[in-house]
N, C-alpha and C positions, 0 to 999 in steps of 0.2 A: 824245301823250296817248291816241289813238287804243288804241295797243299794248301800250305802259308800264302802262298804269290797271291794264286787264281783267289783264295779267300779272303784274302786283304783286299783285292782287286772289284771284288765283288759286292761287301761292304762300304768300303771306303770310296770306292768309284759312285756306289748308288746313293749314299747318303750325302756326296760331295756335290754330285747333281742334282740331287734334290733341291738342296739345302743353297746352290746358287740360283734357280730355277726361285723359288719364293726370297730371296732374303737378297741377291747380287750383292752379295758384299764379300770385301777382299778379304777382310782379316779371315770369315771365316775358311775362303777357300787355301787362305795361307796354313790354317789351322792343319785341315786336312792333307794336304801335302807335307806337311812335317809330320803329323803323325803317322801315315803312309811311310814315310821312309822310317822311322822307330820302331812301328811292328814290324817289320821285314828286318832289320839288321838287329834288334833285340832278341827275336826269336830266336835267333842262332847262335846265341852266346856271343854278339861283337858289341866293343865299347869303342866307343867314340872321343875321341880327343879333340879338339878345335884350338888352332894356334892363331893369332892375329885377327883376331876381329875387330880389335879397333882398326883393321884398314880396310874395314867394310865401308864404302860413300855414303851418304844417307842419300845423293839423288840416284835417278837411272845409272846402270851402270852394266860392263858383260865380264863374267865371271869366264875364266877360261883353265880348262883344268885337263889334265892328262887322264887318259881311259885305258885301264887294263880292267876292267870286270865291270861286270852289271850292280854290284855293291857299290861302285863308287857313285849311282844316283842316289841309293838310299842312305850313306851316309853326307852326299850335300843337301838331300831335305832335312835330313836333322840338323845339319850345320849354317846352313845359310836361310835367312831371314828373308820370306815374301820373293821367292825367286822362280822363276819359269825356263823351262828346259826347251830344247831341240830336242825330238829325236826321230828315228829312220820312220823312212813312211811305213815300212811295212808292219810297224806297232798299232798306224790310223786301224788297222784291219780288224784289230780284236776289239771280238764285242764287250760293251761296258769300258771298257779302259781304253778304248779309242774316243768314245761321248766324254767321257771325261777329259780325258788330256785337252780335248776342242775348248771346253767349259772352261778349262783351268789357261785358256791360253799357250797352251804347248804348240812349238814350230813345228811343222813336219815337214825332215829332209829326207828329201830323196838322193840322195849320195852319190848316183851315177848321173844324173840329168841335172851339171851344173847350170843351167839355165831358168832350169824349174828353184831351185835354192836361191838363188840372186833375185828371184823375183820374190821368193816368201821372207827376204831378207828387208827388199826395196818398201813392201808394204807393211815390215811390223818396226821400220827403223823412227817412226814418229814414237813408239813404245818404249823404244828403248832408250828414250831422254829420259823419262821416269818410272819406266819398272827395271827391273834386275831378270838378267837372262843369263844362264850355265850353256857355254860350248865345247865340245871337244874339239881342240883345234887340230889333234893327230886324225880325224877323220873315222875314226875306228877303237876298238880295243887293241892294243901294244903292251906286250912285256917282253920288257930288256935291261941292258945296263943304262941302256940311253933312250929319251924319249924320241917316238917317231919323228920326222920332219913336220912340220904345221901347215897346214891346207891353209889358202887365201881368204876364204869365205869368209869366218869369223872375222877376220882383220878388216874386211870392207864393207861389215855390218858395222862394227863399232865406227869405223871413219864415219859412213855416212850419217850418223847421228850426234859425232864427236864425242863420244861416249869414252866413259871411263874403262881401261881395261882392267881387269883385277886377277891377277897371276893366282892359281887354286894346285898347290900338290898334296895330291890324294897318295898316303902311303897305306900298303897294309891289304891294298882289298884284292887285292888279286887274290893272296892265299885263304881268302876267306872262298871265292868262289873263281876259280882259275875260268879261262875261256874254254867253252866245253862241256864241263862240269852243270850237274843240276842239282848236284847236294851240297850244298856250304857246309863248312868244320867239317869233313869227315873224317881228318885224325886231331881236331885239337874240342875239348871243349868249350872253352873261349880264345877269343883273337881281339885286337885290338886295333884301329883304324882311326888313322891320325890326316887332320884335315891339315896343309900350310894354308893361311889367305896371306898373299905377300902384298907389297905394297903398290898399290893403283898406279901404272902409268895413261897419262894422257894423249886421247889421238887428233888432239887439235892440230891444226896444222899440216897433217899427215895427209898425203893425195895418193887415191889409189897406186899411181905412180912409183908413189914412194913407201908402199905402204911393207916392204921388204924391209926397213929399218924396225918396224915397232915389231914383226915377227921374231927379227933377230933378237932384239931387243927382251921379251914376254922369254923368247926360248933359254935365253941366259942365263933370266935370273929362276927359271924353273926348270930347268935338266941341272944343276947342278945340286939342290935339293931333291928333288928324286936318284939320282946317282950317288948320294953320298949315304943314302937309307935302303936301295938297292944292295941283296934277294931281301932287304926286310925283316932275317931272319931273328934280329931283336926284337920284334917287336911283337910274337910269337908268345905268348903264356899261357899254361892250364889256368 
């Protein structure tokens, strides 16, 4: 991870800017971002599983998925089609991989300053009718029996767009790279990381107000699939 990261980051960041910089075209930046996450989680001996993708929308839609490890970006670039991340402002700061994230469209939250969020929310929610955005809605990386409680943010990004929400459980990647940790597999040499996409619920109708029902709702039908593959330990193979 040490080498891999910065050198994937380095490549893939400058040829992704390049290459939007003369050509602005999506497919290709879609290109790069998926293959960004396959060198990173291939080089470590992890395989990739993807379970329901036919309940992928074809329009805009916000993927919302539980975070225990920095693996779970790289196996939703390999797993989800033409999708754009959030993430903590203090990544805007590294060079080359902060010009990119901008280029590629990546949110940046600033996690303590909900004020500053709500507004990077307010001005990319005309985006999120039609492109595809991944949130952590626990706010952070969590490992446990149960997923953390879900922060409001995401829930009042998808309202205000009336956006699709799309339940996302990440199993597997925590043991691939625990929180902490800067060496992935150090006792396995392969692991295996399995994507759920569950099936879309809609936020029509939903008013900030009320927007406590579609959390409970999203938390439901996704802590009981991570709870039931919880420590994971099958999923574990040389």
């Amino acid at each position: 991870m040490i080498f891999v990261l910065p050198v994937s980051v380095l490549i893939m960041g400058t040829s992704a800017m390049l290459l939007h910089l003369i050509l602005g075209n999506r497919k290709v930046d879609d290109w790069h971002i998926r293959t960004w996450g396959k060198i990173n989680y291939r080089a470590f001996g992890v395989r990739l599983s993807v379970h329901g993708i036919e309940n992928i929308p074809t329009e805009g839609c916000l993927f919302l998925f539980n975070h225990s490890s920095f693996f779970d970006i790289f196996a939703l670039c390999g797993a989800l089609p033409s999708v754009r991340f959030g993430a903590k402002a203090e990544l805007f700061k590294i060079p080359v991989f902060s010009q990119a994230m901008r280029m590629m469209g990546t949110l940046p939250i600033a996690r303590q300053k909900r004020e500053e969020v709500y507004k990077v929310y307010e001005e990319a929610k005309l985006r999120l009718k039609t492109e595809k955005f991944a949130l952590s809605p626990e706010g952070g990386r969590f490992y446990g029996p149960h997923l953390s409680p879900f922060k409001a943010g995401p829930f009042l990004f998808a309202i205000s767009a009336e956006a699709l929400v799309v339940p996302v459980v990440i199993v597997g990647a925590y043991e691939c790279l625990p929180k902490g940790s800067i060496i992935p597999n150090q006792d396995k040499w392969s692991r295996q990381i399995e994507v759920h996409i569950l099936k879309p619920i809609s936020s029509v109708g939903i008013t900030p107000e009320t927007r406590q029902k579609l959390q409970a709702d999203v938390y439901s039908v996704m802590d009981p699939v991570w709870s039931k593959n919880f420590p994971h330990s099958s999923l574990d193979s040389y």
